[in-house]
C-alpha positions, 0 to 999 in steps of 0.5 A, a space after each residue: 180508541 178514542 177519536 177526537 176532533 181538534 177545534 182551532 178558532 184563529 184570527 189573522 194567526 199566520 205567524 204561528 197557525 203553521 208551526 201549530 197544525 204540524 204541532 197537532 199533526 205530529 204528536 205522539 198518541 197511543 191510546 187516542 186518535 185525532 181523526 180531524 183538525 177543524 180550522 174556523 178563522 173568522 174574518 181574517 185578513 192576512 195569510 191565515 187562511 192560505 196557510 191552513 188551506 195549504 195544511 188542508 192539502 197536505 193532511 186530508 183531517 185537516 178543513 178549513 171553514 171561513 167566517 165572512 166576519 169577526 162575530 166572537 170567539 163562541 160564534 167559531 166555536 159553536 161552527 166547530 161543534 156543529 161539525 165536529 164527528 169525534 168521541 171528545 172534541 179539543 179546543 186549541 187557541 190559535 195562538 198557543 203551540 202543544 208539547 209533543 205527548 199534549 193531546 195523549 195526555 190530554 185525553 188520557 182522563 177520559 178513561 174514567 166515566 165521571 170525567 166530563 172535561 180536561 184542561 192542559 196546563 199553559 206555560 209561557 214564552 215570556 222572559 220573566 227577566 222582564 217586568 211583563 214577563 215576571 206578571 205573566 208568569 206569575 199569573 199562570 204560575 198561580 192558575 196552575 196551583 189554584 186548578 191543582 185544588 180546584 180546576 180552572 181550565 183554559 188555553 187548551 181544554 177537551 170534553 165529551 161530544 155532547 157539548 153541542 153549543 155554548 151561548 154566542 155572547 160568551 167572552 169566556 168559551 172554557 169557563 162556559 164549557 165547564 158549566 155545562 159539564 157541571 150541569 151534566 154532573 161530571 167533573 172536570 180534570 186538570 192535567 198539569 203533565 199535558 204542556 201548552 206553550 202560549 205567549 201573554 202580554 208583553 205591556 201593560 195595555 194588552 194586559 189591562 185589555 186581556 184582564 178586563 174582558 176576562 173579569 167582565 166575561 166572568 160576572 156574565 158567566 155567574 149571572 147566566 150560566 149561574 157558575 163561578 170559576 175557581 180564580 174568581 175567589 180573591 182570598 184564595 188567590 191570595 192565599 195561594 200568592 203568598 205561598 208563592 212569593 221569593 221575599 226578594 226585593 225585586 220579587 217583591 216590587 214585581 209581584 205588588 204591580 203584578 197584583 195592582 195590574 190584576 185589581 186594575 183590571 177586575 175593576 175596568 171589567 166591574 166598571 165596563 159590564 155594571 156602568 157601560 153594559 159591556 159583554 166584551 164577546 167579541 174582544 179587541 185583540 192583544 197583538 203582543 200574544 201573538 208570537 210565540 217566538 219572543 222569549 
């Protein structure tokens, strides 16, 4: 049976790390095993880490490990991989919630030897009666139909336990990760039935804040790591748009701001690494991802 050790890398998540520790701890598996949940919360100042401590009691796979301070994402990540025991290590974002069957399904792929590395398919919470809410739907709308021909992996990804370590000035942990899959000559897998609920930007600065790091993060990815992530191709995300798109008037509006927000944001991400010699690493945060409530 394979036995995977579950990363979740957090930052003041208090209102959703509890309902996602009893989502990990309660999922429905067969032919896997979570033998351990690794919790990094790095600088957290609200209840964060009174939570998990207390799922630490309550689940003996459950442990803790504080970071003093906020040093990146890929600096929590790569305490994870220094500990973690299992076959195939789980990267969860702290701020996203699995269906029941996610990690089985997640997992499942591992049965073929090729396969290096999976991702979940993110679906969000947001109303898509709203302005905001129509982009971020939208936007994963798109990821899924693109990472169905190429995969593009991310919010909830697994891999084989030889990833050990990912460069500490990363600001995009999975896209990295796949590179280094790729360098080892295995493939990636996208698996569209193993469900992720996250929760994107519910106004227009989060999303510019979220977009720009993102785009920033993937022009350091191709001059590094020397990888390029399939989203990165605008003409086919294009295609892929038009195919998409309901010719309905407020579709239509929706949709020409959904992409002016996207250009928008690549190009704060062109002018912040080219003009300002940014690697956004260690990101502000975009406080409207972090409940999962709001629908």
């Amino acid at each position: 049976m394979l036995r995977a050790s579950v990363g979740v890398m957090v930052y003041n998540e208090e209102r959703n790390i509890g309902k996602l520790l009893e989502a990990l701890t309660t999922q429905d598996l067969e032919n896997a095993e979570i033998s351990e949940i690794v919790v990094v919360s790095s600088g957290s100042t609200d209840g964060t880490d009174e939570i998990a401590s207390d799922w630490s009691k309550r689940d003996d796979r459950i442990r803790l490990i504080r970071q003093e301070s906020r040093q990146g994402k890929a600096s929590a990540i790569n305490l994870f991989l220094a500990e973690a025991e299992g076959d195939v290590f789980v990267l969860e974002s702290g701020d996203t919630l699995p269906n029941p069957d996610c990690v089985e399904r997640l997992l499942s792929p591992f049965s073929d030897d090729a396969v290096g590395m999976t991702g979940a398919r993110p679906v969000p919470v947001d109303d898509p009666d709203t302005f905001m809410g129509f982009v971020v739907h939208m936007l994963w709308r798109l990821h899924h139909k693109l990472a169905l021909k190429s995969p593009k992996l991310g919010e909830m990804v697994a891999f084989r336990s030889y990833v050990r370590a990912i460069p500490s000035d990363t600001a995009v942990d999975e896209a990295s990760i796949e590179a280094i899959v790729a360098e080892h000559g295995q493939t990636l897998r996208y698996v569209p039935d193993a469900v992720v609920r996250n929760k994107g930007a519910s106004n227009v600065r989060d999303f510019l804040r979220q977009r720009r790091r993102i785009y920033a993060g993937h022009i350091w990815l191709e001059r590094e790591q020397d990888y390029e992530v399939s989203t990165k191709n605008v003409g086919g995300i294009l295609s892929v748009l038009l195919d998409d798109l309901e010719w309905k008037p407020r579709n239509v509006i929706w949709t020409a701001g959904g992409v002016f927000l996207e250009f928008l944001g690549r190009l704060l991400g062109v002018v912040d690494y080219h003009v300002f010699k940014k690697n956004p690493y260690t990101w502000d945060i975009a406080e409207s991802t972090k409940s999962l409530d709001a629908g």
